[in-house]
VOPAKE-244512 format. One record per residue (C-alpha): residue number from 1; residue in three letters; x, y, z. Coordinates in steps of 0.2 Angstrom, whole numbers. Layout:
N
i,aa,px,py,pz
NUM,ala,X,Y,Z
...
***
This chain:
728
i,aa,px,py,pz
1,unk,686,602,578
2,unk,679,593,564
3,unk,679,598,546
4,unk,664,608,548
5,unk,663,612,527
6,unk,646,603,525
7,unk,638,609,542
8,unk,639,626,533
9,unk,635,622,515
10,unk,619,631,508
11,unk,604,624,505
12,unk,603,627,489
13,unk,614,614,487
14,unk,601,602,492
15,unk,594,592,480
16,unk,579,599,470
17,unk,581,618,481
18,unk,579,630,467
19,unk,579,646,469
20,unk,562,648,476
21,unk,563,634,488
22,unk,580,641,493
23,unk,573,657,497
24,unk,557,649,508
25,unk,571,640,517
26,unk,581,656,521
27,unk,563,667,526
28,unk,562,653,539
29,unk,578,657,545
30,unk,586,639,536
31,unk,603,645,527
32,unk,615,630,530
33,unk,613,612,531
34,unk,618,614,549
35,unk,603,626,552
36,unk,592,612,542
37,unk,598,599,555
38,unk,594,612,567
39,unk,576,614,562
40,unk,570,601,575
41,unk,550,594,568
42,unk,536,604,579
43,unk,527,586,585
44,unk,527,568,579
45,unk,513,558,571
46,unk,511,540,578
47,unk,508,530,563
48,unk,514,514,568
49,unk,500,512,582
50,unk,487,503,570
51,unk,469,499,578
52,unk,456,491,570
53,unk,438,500,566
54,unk,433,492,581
55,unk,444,498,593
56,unk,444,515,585
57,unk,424,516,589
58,unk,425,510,607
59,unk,441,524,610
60,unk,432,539,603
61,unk,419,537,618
62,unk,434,544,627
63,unk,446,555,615
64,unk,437,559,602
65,unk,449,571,594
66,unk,465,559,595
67,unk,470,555,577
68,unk,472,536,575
69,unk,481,524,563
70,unk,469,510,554
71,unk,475,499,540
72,unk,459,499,528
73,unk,455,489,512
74,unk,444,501,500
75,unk,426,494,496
76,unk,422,509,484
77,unk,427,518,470
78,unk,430,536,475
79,unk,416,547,471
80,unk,419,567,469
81,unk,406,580,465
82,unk,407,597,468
83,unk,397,605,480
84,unk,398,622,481
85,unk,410,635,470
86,unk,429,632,478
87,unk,423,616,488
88,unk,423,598,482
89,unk,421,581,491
90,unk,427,566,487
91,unk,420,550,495
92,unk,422,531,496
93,unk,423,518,509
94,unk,435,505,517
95,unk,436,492,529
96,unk,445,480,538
97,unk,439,464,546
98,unk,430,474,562
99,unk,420,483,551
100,unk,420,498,539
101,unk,420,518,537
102,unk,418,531,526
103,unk,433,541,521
104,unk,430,560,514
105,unk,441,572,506
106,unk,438,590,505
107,unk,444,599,488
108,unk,455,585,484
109,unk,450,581,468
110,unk,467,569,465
111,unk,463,557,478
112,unk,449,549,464
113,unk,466,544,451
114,unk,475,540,466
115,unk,463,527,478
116,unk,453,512,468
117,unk,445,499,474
118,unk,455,483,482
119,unk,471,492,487
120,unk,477,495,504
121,unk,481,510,512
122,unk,487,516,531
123,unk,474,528,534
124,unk,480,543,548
125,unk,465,555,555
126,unk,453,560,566
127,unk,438,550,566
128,unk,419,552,570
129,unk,405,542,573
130,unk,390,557,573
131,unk,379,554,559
132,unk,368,540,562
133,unk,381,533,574
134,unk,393,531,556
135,unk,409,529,558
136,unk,418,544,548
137,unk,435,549,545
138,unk,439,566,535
139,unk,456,571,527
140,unk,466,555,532
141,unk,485,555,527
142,unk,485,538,515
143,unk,501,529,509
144,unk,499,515,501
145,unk,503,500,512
146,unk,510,481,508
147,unk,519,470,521
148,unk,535,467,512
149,unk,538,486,512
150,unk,536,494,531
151,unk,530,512,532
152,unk,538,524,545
153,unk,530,522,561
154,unk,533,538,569
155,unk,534,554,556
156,unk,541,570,561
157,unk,529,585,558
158,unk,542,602,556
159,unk,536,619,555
160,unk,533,627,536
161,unk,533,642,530
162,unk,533,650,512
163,unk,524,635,505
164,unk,536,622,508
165,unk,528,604,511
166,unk,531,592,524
167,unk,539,578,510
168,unk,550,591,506
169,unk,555,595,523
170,unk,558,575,526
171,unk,569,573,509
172,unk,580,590,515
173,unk,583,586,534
174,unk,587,566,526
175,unk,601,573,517
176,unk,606,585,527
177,unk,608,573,540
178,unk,616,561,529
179,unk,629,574,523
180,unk,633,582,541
181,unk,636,563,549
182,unk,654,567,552
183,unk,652,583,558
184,unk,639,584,575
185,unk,652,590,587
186,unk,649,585,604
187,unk,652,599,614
188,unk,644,592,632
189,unk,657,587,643
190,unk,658,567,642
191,unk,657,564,659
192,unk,640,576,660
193,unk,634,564,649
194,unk,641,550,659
195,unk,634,558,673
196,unk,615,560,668
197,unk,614,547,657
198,unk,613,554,642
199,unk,615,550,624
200,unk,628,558,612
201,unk,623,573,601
202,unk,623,563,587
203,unk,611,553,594
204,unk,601,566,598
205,unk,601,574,580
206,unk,596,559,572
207,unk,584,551,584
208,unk,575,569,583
209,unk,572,570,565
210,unk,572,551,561
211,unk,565,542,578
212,unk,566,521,576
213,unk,555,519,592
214,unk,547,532,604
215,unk,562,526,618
216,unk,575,531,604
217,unk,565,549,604
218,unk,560,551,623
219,unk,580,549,625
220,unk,584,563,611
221,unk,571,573,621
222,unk,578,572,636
223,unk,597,575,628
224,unk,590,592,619
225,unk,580,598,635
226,unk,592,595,647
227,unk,606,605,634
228,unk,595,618,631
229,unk,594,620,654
230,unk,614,617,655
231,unk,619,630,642
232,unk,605,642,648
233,unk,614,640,668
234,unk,628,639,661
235,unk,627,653,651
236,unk,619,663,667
237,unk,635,657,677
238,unk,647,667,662
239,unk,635,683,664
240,unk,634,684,683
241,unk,654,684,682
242,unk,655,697,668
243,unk,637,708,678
244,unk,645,709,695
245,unk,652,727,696
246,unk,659,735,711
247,unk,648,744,724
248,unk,653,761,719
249,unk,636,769,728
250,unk,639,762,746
251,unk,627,767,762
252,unk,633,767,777
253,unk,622,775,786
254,unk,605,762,789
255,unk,597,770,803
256,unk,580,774,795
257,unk,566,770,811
258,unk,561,789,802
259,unk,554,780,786
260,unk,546,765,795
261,unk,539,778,809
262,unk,529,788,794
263,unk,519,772,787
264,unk,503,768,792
265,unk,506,749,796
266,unk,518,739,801
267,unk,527,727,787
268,unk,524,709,784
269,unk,538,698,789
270,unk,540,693,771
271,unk,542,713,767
272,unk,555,714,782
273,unk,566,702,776
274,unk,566,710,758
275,unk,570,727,768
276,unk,587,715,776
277,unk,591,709,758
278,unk,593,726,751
279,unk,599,733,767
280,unk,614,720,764
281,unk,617,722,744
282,unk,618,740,744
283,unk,631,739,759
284,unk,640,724,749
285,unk,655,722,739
286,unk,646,721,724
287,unk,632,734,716
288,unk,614,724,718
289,unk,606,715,705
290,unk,591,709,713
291,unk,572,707,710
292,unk,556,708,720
293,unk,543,696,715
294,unk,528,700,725
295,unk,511,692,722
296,unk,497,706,718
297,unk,493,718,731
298,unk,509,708,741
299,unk,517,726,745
300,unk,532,729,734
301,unk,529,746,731
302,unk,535,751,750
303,unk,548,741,750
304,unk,552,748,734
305,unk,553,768,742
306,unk,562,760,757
307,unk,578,756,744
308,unk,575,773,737
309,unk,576,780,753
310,unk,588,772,760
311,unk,600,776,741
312,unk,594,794,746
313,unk,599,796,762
314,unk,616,790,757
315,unk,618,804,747
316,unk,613,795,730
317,unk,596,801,719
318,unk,585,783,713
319,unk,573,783,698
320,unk,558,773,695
321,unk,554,769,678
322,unk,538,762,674
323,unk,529,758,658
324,unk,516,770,657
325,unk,511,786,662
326,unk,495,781,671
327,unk,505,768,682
328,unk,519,782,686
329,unk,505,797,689
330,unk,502,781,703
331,unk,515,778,709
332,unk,520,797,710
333,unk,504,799,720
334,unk,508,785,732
335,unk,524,789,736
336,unk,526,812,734
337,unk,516,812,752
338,unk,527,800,761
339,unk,543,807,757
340,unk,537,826,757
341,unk,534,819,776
342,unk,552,814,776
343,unk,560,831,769
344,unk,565,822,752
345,unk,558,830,733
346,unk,550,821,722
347,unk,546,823,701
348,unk,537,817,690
349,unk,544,815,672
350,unk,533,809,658
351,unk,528,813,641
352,unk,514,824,645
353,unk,525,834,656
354,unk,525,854,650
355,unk,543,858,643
356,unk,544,871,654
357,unk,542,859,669
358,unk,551,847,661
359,unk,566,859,662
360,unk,565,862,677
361,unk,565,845,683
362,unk,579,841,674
363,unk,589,857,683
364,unk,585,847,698
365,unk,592,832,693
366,unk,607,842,693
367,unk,622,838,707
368,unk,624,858,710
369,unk,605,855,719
370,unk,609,838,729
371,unk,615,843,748
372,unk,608,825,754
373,unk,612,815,768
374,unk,618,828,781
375,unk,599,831,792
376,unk,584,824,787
377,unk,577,841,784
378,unk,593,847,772
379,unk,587,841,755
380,unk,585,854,740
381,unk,586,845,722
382,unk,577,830,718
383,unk,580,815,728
384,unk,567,804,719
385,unk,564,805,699
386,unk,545,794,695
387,unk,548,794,675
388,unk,541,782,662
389,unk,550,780,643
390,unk,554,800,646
391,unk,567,796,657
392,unk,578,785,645
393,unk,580,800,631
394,unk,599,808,631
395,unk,593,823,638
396,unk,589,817,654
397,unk,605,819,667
398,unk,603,811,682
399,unk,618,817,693
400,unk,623,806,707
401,unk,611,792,702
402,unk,615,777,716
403,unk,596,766,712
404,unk,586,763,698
405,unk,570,754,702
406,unk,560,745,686
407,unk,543,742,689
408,unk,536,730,679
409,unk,553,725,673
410,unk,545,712,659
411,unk,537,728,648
412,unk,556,734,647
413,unk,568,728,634
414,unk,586,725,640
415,unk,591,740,628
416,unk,578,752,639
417,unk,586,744,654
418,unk,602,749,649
419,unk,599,766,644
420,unk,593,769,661
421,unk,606,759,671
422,unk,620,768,661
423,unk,615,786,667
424,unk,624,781,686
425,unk,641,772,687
426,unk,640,754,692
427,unk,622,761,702
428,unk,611,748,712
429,unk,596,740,702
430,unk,581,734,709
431,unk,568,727,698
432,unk,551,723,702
433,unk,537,710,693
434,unk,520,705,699
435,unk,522,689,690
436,unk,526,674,704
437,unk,535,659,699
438,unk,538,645,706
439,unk,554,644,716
440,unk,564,631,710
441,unk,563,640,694
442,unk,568,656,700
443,unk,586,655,693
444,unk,581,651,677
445,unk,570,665,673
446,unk,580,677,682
447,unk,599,673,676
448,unk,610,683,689
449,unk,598,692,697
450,unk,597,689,715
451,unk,577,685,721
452,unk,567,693,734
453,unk,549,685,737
454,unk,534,693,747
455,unk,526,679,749
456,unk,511,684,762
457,unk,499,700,759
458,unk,496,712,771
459,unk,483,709,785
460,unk,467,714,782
461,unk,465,711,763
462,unk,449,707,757
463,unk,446,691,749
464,unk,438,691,729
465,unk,426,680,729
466,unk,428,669,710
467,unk,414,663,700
468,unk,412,650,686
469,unk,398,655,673
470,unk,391,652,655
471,unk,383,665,644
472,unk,368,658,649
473,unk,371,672,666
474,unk,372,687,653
475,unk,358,697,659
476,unk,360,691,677
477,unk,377,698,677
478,unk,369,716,669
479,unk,359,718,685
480,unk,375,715,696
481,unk,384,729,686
482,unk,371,740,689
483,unk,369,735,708
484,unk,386,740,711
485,unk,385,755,700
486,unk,371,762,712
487,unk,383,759,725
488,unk,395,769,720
489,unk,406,755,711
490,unk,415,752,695
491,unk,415,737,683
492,unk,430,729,673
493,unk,425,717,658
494,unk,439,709,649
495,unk,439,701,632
496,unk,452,691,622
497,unk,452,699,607
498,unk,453,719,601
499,unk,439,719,586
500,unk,429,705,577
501,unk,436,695,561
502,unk,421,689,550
503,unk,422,672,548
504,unk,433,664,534
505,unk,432,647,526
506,unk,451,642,526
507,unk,455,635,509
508,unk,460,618,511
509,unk,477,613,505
510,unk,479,602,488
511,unk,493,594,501
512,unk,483,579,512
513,unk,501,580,524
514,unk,498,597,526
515,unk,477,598,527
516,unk,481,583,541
517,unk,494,592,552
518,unk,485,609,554
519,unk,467,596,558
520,unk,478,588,569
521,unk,487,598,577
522,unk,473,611,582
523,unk,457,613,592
524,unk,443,610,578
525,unk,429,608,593
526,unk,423,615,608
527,unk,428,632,603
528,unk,417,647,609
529,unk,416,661,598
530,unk,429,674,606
531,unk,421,691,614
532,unk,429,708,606
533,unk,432,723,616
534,unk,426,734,602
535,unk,409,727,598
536,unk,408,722,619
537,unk,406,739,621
538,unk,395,746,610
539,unk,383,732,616
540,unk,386,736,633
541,unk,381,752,627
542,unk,366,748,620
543,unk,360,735,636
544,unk,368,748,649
545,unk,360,767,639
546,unk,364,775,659
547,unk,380,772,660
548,unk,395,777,653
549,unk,404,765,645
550,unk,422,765,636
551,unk,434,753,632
552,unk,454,750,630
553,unk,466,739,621
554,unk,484,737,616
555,unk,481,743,598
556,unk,476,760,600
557,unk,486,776,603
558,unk,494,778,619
559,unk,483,798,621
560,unk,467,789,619
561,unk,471,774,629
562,unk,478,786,644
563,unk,463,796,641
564,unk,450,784,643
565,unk,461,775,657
566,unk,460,792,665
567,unk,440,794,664
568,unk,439,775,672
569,unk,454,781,686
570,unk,444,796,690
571,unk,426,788,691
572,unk,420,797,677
573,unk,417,782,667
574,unk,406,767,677
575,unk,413,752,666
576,unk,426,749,655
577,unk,429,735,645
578,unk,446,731,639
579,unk,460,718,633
580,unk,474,712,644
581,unk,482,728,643
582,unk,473,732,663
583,unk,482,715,666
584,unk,495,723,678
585,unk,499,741,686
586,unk,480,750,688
587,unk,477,752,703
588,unk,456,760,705
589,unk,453,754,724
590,unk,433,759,717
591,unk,432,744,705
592,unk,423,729,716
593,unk,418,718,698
594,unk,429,710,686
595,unk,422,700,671
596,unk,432,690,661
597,unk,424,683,645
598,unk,430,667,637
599,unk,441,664,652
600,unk,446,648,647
601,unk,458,658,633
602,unk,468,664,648
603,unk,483,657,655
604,unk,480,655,676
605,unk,497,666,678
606,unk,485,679,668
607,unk,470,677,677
608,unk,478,679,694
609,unk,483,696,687
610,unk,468,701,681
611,unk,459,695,696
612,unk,471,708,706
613,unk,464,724,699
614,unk,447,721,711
615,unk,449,720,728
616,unk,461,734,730
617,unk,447,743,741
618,unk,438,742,758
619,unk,420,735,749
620,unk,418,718,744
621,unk,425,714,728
622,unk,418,700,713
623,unk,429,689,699
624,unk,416,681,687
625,unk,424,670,674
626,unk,412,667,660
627,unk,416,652,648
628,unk,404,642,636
629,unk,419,628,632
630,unk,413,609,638
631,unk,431,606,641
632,unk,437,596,656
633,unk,453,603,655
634,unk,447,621,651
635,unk,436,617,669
636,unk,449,611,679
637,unk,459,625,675
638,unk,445,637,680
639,unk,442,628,696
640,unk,460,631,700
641,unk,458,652,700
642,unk,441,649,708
643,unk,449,637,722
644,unk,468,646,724
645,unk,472,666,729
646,unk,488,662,732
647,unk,500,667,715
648,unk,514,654,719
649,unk,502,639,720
650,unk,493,644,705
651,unk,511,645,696
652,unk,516,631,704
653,unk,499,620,696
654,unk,505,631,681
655,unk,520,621,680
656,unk,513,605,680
657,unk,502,610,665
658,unk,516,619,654
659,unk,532,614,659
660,unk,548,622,667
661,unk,553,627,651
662,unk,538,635,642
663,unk,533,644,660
664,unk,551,655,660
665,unk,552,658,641
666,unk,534,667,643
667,unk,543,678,660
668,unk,550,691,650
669,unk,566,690,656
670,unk,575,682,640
671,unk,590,692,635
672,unk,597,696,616
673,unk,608,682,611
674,unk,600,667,621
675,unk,592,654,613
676,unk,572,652,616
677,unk,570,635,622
678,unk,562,621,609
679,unk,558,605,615
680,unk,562,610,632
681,unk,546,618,634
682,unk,537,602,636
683,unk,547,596,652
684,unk,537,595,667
685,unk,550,586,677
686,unk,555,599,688
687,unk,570,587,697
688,unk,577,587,680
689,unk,580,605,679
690,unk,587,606,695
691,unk,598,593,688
692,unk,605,604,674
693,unk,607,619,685
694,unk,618,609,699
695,unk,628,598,683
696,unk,631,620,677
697,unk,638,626,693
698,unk,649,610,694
699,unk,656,613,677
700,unk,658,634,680
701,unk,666,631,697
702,unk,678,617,691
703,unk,682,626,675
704,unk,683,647,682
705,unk,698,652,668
706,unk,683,640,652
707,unk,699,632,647
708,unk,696,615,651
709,unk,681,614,639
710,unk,683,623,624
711,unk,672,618,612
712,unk,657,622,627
713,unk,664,639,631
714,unk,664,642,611
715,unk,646,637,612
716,unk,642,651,626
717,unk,650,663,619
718,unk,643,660,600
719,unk,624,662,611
720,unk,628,676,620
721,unk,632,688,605
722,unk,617,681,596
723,unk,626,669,584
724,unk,617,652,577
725,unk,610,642,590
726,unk,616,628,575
727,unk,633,627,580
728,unk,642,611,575
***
């Protein structure tokens, strides 16, 4: 390996890092030279792309918020008043030889010693052509610009923190680069690269931060995407050999017509073959690892108890651990009836439990009360534990513990999953998620789990009928609330945000780099005024004085929140309007009406979910989306909810708009020690990731004993213990 002295050097060797600018670095995690080259730029500014005025005012009919470059002459001598105490404006014009424009600076006083008239500048910004059809363009970057002395064309923008400055950034990423030259080690197999066709790392590292053309920088893209995919299958590949344990909970006996008898309906074919992939993994040479992805309302719950039955009637006990207690009081409701029918105990175990039942349940947990498997009527002791955070403390003993089923799986941090795994001895693990994906990205968000979908929903399952409207609607959408109030309904409102900020003037930056990234960078139009829980409902209140109306969100104190989650469950409460924090596990079959407010804040994943809380009943159910944006895009995205009821092509249309790698990274399934992926989050090319994974398993089945590759193995395991995703 090369001599990797530099690559760990500090920063505060750099060049004009201080102490202060040194500590800014290492609050935004940048200690080394090789985590500076690490520290890829967050999006790039094309600067090169000149237009004329002319061209500029004929593109803002159709992107009106794309910043443009313009070289511009100035015309005027800057003048600067204030205007108001903490704002300033500085004005002047410029122009070129299609025409001219007015250039305005907000609390930039130094742009009046800086700008005069004759000199030439490369103005970058946003531009606008609203008053009196002027043409406008505020906050510009401007370099000074002459022909013998060519400007960057493309300039990275990198993230900042502790009031670092994007020059800044550009003069330490340059030397660190420069210093580090000898020392990017390539740790890719060369004939991966050869493969693909991919450049080298050094390549990659330099194009990234210093791009000569947008070619040079798609192919340092598509070198950093398709890494980040290898290591991440790669590094799945390692885990699934290190995971696999050996079935130390077998069951033999698979005779359960008993169970299927006792349900009210017959399964779907896509639950029946789930049913076959358990059946086979917990009769397998290895312990299961599996999940069940199910759309909402898709039925995972029954296949769910069929996997505890069948662990129970083996002779093992299974515990189901969900997030909260109104989601286990649920589930314990659901499932207590049918397995009383089958002779088998269950318990429910959650922080409200009274200690002296709490004890008493954990006597039953005990192996001295577990005589099952011999009749189906022979069961004392507790055969099925329903528990939510309760069950994880040291105090709870689950003798015999062959299943653990995780609801919800992606509310759970690998730590709580461990904590519950460890009380069994290499026990099966099912886990369960409402959150469809598309296949083909199955193995990247699930690592070494094996996947079961339920991909159809059970006959007879209403329809929610979607709606699109604006604010405009408000009092219509009172009457309907009340409508289905007087029959007996309830009524979900959803909001984006908890409480209302007032509005704040953001103090503009003295920095124009900076002042022009975050305009860039960020919606500055078309953005409705978001709708907050807390004042929703005391307006409901005041529009709605007959009903009773509460409200839920994330923030407040889980007694509260399960309190008035409990009024809603029980019918007490007509309407409750809430956060995201209903998204998944409620189940009220009463609720027929769902609101969303500023729905075009919500991802369609999101939506889909939240759309799934209605429709649980026999009446008719209604999802209204209310949005005030003009967006196309925010429109199309709608129409895609209002159009779609099926969860995997509304995650499938979700991939197109996100990307492979920004869809998994949002799953919940990332593990401590991988890397979250960077500019892999922008890939939308499916075939690509598919790519990576096949190039993984080549190199993990060629390679079993990791010696061929050294420098790659190294890399894995530095990742897998939570080491520097900086490696040289």
């Amino acid at each position: 390996m090369a001599n990797a002295y530099q690559w760990n050097c500090s920063v505060g060797e750099l060049t004009g890092v201080g102490p202060a600018r040194r500590e800014a670095l290492e609050k935004a995690g940048i200690r080394t030279l090789g985590d500076l080259v690490g520290c890829y730029p967050r999006a790039y500014q094309n600067r090169g792309d000149i237009r004329t005025l002319a061209e500029i005012r004929t593109a803002l009919e159709e992107a009106p918020n794309i910043p443009y470059a313009v070289i511009l002459t100035v015309a005027s001598e800057p003048q600067y008043r204030v205007i108001r105490r903490g704002m300033s404006i500085t004005k002047f014009r410029a122009f070129d030889d299609t025409g001219s424009c007015e250039i305005v600076y907000f609390n930039a006083p130094y742009v009046k010693d800086n700008v005069h008239t004759g000199a030439v500048f490369r103005f970058f910004g946003r531009f606008s052509a609203e008053f009196k059809s002027r043409l406008q363009c505020t906050n510009p970057i401007y370099e000074p610009y002459t022909e013998d002395k060519p400007l960057r064309e493309i300039v990275p923008v990198y993230p900042l923190t502790g009031g670092l400055k994007q020059n800044q950034m550009y003069r330490y990423t340059e030397e660190a680069l420069r210093r580090c030259a000898g020392e990017m080690t390539e740790y890719l197999p060369p004939e991966v690269l050869q493969r693909v066709g991919l450049p080298s790392r050094t390549y990659m590292l330099n194009a990234l931060h210093r791009p000569p053309s947008m070619e040079h920088l798609e192919a340092a893209k598509r070198r950093l995407v398709f890494e980040e995919l290898f290591i991440r299958f790669l590094a799945m590949a390692h885990n699934n050999a290190v995971l696999k344990v050996p079935n130390t909970c077998p069951t033999p006996h698979t005779d359960f017509t008993a169970f299927f008898e006792k349900l009210p309906y017959e399964l779907t074919g896509a639950q029946k073959r789930c049913v076959s992939e358990i059946t086979a993994d917990m009769a397998g040479k290895y312990a299961m690892n599996r999940i069940l992805i199910g759309d909402v309302g898709s039925g995972k719950t029954v296949v769910a108890a069929y996997a505890a039955y069948l662990a129970i009637r083996n002779g093992y006990r299974c515990a189901l651990l969900v997030p909260t207690e109104i989601l286990a009081n649920q589930h314990y409701a659901d499932l207590e009836p049918l397995f009383a029918k089958l002779g088998i105990r269950c318990a429910l175990l959650t922080g409200s439990t009274p200690k002296k039942q709490r004890n008493a349940i954990l006597e039953g947990l005990r192996d001295e009360n577990l005589t099952i498997g011999m009749q189906p009527d022979d069961v004392s002791g507790i055969g099925l534990i329903v528990g939510t955070h309760a069950l994880l403390t040291e105090a709870v003993q689950i003798d015999s513990l062959g299943l653990v089923i995780i609801d919800e799986q992606h509310r759970f941090g690998v730590m709580q999953r461990a904590a519950i795994l460890d009380k069994g001895q290499n026990c099966h693990c099912l886990v369960m998620s409402a959150t469809p994906i598309p296949r083909t990205l199955s193995l990247v968000a699930y690592g070494g789990l094996d996947v079961s979908r339920i991909d159809e929903l059970p006959k007879g399952r209403q329809r929610v009928d979607t709606f699109i409207v604006d604010s405009t609607y408000h009092e219509r959408m009172l009457g309907f609330i009340r409508k289905q109030a007087a029959e007996g309904h309830q009524t979900y409102i959803v909001c984006p945000a908890v409480e209302e900020n007032p509005e704040k003037k953001e103090k503009q930056s003295a920095d124009p780099d900076d002042m022009a990234n975050l305009s860039f960078y960020e919606e500055e139009t078309d953005t409705p005024m978001l709708k907050a829980a807390v004042e929703y409902a005391k307006t409901l209140a005041e529009e709605l004085p007959e009903m009773e109306i509460g409200f839920v969100h994330g923030k407040m104190k889980p007694a509260e929140k399960e309190n008035v989650m409990n009024r809603f469950c029980s019918g007490e409460m007509q309407v409750l309007v809430s956060t995201t924090v209903i998204e998944v596990g409620v189940n009220v079959p009463n609720a027929t009406l769902m609101i969303v407010e500023n729905a075009e804040r919500f991802g369609l994943s999101q939506l889909h979910q939240l759309r799934g809380r209605v429709g649980r009943g026999s009446a008719k159910s209604y999802f209204i989306l209310v949005t005030d944006s003009r967006s196309e895009d925010s429109m199309e995205r709608l129409r895609v909810i209002k159009q779609n009821y099926d969860g995997y092509a509304i995650a499938e249309y979700d991939l197109m708009l996100r990307g492979p790698g920004d869809f998994v990274d949002k799953t919940g399934t990332r593990q401590h020690g991988e890397d979250r992926f960077r500019l892999a989050a922008g890939c939308r090319d499916v075939e690509f990731v598919e790519l990576a994974a096949k190039e993984a398993r080549h190199i993990a089945d060629t390679d079993p004993g990791r010696k061929q590759y050294p420098l790659l193995w190294n890399r894995i395991e530095t990742m897998l213990s939570g080491g520097s995703h900086t490696l040289n």
